[in-house]
C-alpha positions in Angstrom: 117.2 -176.3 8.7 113.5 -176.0 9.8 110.7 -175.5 6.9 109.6 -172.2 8.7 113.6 -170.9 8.3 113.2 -172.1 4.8 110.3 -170.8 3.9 111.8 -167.7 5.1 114.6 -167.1 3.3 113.6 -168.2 0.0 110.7 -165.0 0.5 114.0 -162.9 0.9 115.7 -164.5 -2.1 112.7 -163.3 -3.9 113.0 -159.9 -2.6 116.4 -160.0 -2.8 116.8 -161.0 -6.4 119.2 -163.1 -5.0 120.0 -166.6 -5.8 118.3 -169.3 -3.0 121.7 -170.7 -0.1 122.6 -174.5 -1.5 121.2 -175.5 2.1 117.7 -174.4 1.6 117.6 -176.6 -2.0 118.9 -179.7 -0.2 115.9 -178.8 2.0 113.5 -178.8 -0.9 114.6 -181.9 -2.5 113.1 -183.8 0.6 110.5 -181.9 1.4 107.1 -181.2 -0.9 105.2 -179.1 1.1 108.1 -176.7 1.5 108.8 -177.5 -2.4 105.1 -176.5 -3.2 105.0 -173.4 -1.1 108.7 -172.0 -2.7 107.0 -173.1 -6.4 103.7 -170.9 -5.5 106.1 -168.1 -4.4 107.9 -168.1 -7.6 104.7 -168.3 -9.3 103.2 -165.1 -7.6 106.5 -163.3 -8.3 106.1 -163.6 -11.7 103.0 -162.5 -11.7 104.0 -159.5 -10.4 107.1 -159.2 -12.3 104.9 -159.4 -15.3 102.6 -156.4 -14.1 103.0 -153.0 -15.8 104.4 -150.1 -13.5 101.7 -148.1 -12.7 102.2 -144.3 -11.1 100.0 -143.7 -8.5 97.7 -140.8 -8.6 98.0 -137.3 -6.5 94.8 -138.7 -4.1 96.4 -141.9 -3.5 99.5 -140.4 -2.6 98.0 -137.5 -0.3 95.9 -140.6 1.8 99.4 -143.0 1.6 101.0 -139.8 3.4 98.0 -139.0 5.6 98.2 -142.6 7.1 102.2 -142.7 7.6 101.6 -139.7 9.4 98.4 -141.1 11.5 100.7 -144.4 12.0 103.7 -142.3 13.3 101.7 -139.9 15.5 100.2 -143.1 17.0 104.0 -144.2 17.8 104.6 -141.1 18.7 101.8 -141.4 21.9 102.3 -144.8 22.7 106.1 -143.5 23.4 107.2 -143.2 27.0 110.4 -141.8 25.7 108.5 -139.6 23.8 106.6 -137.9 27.0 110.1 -137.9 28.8 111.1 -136.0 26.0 107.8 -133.7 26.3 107.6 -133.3 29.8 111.3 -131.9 30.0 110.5 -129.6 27.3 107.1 -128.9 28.7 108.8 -128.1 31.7 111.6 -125.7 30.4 108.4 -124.0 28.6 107.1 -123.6 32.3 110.1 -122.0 33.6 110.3 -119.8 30.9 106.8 -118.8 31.3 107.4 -118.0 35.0 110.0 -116.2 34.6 108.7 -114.1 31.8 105.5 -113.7 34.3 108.0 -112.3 36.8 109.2 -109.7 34.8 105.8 -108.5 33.6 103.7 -109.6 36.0 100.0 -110.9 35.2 98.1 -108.3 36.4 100.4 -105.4 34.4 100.4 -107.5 31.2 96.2 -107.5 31.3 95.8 -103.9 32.0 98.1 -102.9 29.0 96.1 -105.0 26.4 93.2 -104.2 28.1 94.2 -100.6 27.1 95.4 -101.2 23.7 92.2 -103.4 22.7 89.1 -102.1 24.8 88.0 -100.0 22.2 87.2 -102.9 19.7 87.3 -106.1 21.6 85.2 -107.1 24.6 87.1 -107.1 28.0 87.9 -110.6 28.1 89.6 -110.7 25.2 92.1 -108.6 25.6 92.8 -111.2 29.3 93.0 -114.0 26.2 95.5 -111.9 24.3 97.7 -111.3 27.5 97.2 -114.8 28.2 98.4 -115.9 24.7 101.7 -114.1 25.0 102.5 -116.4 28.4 102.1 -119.5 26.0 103.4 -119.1 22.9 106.8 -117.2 23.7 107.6 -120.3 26.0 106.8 -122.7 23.1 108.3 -120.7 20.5 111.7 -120.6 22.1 111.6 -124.5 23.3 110.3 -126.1 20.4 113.1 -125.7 17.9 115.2 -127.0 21.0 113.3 -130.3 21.2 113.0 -130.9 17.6 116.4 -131.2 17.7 115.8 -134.5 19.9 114.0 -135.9 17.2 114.6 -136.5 13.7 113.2 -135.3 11.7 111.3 -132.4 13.9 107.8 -133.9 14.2 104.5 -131.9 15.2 103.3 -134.2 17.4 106.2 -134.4 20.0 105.9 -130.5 19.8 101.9 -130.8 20.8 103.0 -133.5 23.6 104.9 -131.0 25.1 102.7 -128.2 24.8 99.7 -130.7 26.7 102.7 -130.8 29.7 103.2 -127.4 29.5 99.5 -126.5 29.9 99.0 -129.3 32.3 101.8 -127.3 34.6 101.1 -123.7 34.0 97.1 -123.2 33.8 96.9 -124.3 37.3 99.3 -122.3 38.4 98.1 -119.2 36.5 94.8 -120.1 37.9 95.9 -119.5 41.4 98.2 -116.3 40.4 94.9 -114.3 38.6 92.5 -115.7 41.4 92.1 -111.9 41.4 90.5 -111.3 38.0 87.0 -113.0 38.4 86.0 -116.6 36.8 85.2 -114.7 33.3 88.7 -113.1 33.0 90.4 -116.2 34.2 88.6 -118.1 31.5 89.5 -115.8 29.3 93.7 -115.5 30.2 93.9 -119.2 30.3 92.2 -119.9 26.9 94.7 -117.2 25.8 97.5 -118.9 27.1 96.0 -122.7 25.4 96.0 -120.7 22.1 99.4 -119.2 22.3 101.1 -122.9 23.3 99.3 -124.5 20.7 100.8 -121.7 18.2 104.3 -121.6 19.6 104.4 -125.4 19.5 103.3 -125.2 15.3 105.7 -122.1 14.4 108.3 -123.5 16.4 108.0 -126.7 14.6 108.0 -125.0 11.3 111.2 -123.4 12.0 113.3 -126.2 13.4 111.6 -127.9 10.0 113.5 -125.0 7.5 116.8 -125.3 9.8 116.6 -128.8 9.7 
């Protein structure tokens, strides 16, 4: 047995609270570096042993959770399965968008909360409120779906998906309202960035309480 192996395994001994193989302390006996490295090990772990328990505070806590959740979101990006995942959902979120723009088209969807908001909101608003319906009923339905390919549901493989759904649809909104003017355009597809964005957090939240 090799003194990195051994080294090894009498860490997990410690850890373990287990007592050390009978191969490792033939090991020892003829060997005094590994012999002084297991003795400072024991030494530590009495230390710590001897250290009073110590309940951390509500602060440390909150910033121990704020990093796991940093440290997983970074997984989470680095993940090509995770961007399969998003870009089929993103997708399905695009075909439901389509679909939904089919049935009440663009241009009718504008002009009716154009109607129902001109009196107290500026014009291009009410294009941001039509716009936000087109996002956030596609995420709303497909993100409970997708948090059911993770566990448990995570807000950031809900926001990867909304970025591929946005990536999909605003161009293709874009070339739909070409109609509308540069303001009103800005204006629909901010609305529909908002609504995704939405969908994507109370979809999340909901496949979180069913979960």
């Amino acid at each position: 047995m090799d003194c990195e192996t051994v080294r090894a395994r009498s860490a997990d001994a410690f850890l373990d609270g287990a007592p050390r193989p009978r191969e490792i302390d033939v090991h020892l006996d003829g060997c005094a570096a590994c012999r002084a490295h297991v003795d400072g090990l024991a030494t530590a772990w009495a230390a710590l042993e001897a250290l009073p328990l110590v309940e951390p505070s509500r602060a440390v806590g909150r910033r121990l959770a704020r990093r796991i959740g940093w440290e997983e979101a970074r997984g989470a990006l680095a993940s090509p399965r995770g961007w399969r995942r998003a870009a089929l959902a993103g997708g399905l979120a695009f075909a439901i968008s389509v679909i939904l723009a089919l049935l009440v088209p663009y241009d009718t969807m504008a002009a009716l909360c154009r109607d129902v908001v001109a009196a107290a909101l500026p014009t291009p608003t009410a294009y941001a409120v039509a716009g936000l319906i087109y996002g956030l009923v596609p995420m709303l339905l497909v993100t409970p779906l997708r948090a059911r390919w993770s566990e448990p549901p995570r807000m950031v493989g809900a926001l990867q998906a909304a970025v591929v759904f946005l990536a999909v649809l605003v161009p293709y909104a874009v070339v739909q309202c070409r109609g509308f003017g540069p303001v009103l355009i800005t204006g629909f597809t901010l609305g529909i960035a908002i609504g995704a964005g939405l969908g994507a957090a109370a979809g999340t939240r909901l496949a979180e309480r069913h979960a």
